[in-house]
N, C-alpha and C positions, 0 to 999 in steps of 0.2 A: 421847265415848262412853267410859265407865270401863272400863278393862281391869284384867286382873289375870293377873301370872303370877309361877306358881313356879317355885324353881329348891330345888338343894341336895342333891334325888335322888341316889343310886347303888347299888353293891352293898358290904356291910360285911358283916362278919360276926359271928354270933350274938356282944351282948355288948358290940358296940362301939356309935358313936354318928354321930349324922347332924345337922344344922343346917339345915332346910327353910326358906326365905322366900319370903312374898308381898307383892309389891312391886306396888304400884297406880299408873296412869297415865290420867290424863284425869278424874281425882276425885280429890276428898279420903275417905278412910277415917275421919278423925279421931270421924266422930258417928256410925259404926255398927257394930254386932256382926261378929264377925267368925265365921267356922266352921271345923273344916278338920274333911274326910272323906276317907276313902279305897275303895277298891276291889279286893278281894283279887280272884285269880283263881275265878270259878267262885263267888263270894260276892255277896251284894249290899251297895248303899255301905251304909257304916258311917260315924256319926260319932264322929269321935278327942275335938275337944275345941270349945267354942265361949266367946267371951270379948264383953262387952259394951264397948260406946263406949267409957266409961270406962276399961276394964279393973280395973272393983271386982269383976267376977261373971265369974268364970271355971266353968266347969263340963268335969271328963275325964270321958272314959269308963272303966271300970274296968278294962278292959284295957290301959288306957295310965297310969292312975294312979299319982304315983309315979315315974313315968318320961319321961313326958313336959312339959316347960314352955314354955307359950307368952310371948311377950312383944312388946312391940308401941314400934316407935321413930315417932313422931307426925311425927317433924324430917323423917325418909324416907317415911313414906307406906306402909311394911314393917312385915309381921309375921314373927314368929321362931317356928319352932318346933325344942329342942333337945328330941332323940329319944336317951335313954340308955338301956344297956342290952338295947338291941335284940332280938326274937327272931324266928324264923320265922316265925312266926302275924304279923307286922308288914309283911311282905312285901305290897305293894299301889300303886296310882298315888294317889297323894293330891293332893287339891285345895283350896284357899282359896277360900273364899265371902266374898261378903259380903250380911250380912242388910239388909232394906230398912228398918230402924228400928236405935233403939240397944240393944234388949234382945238378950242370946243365947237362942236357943233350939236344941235337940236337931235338931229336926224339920227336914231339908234343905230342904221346902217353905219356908221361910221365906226362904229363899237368892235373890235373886235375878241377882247376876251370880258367874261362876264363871270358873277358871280353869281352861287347856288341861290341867293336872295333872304331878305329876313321878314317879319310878318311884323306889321304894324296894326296894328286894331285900335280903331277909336272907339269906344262906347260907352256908356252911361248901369 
């Protein structure tokens, strides 16, 4: 059974930077889309960014554009995501998907194993 958990969560402050990974266990990641969403309080998910098998088709959200880079090591089974700049509106529990084929798409529905999620706090 594929698992998936992130780590790399904390609290930073407005400005600074975070390094999130998901690291999968009981599968290979290597031939599918990956996603990652988050979860602000009192919001509904949102997705940050999702990157295909390859890693040729990466797609941010425009809230994150610019600041955020995902990146993917095949040899670990781990995706990265470096979170620069941070702000308060960033503040959420964020999760790693993985999509059931190799294309990214926006759409969570497409996600179908997910991880327990990590807590990101921005504040001052």
């Amino acid at each position: 059974q594929l698992q998936l958990v992130e780590s790399g969560g904390g609290l930073v402050q407005p400005g600074g930077s975070l390094r999130l990974s998901c690291t999968a266990s009981g599968g290979t990641l290597d031939t599918y889309a990956i996603g990652w969403f988050r979860r602000a309080p009192g919001k509904d998910r949102e997705g940050v960014l999702c990157t295909s098998a390859s890693g040729g088709s990466t797609t941010y959200a425009d809230s994150v554009k610019g600041r955020f880079t995902i990146s993917r090591d095949y040899g670990k089974n781990t995706l990265y995501v470096q979170m620069n700049s941070l702000k308060p509106d960033d503040t959420g529990v964020y999760y790693c998907a993985k999509a059931a084929g190799g294309i990214a798409y926006s759409d969570y529905r497409r996600y179908d194993y997910w991880g327990q999620g990590t807590q990101v706090t921005v504040s001052s």
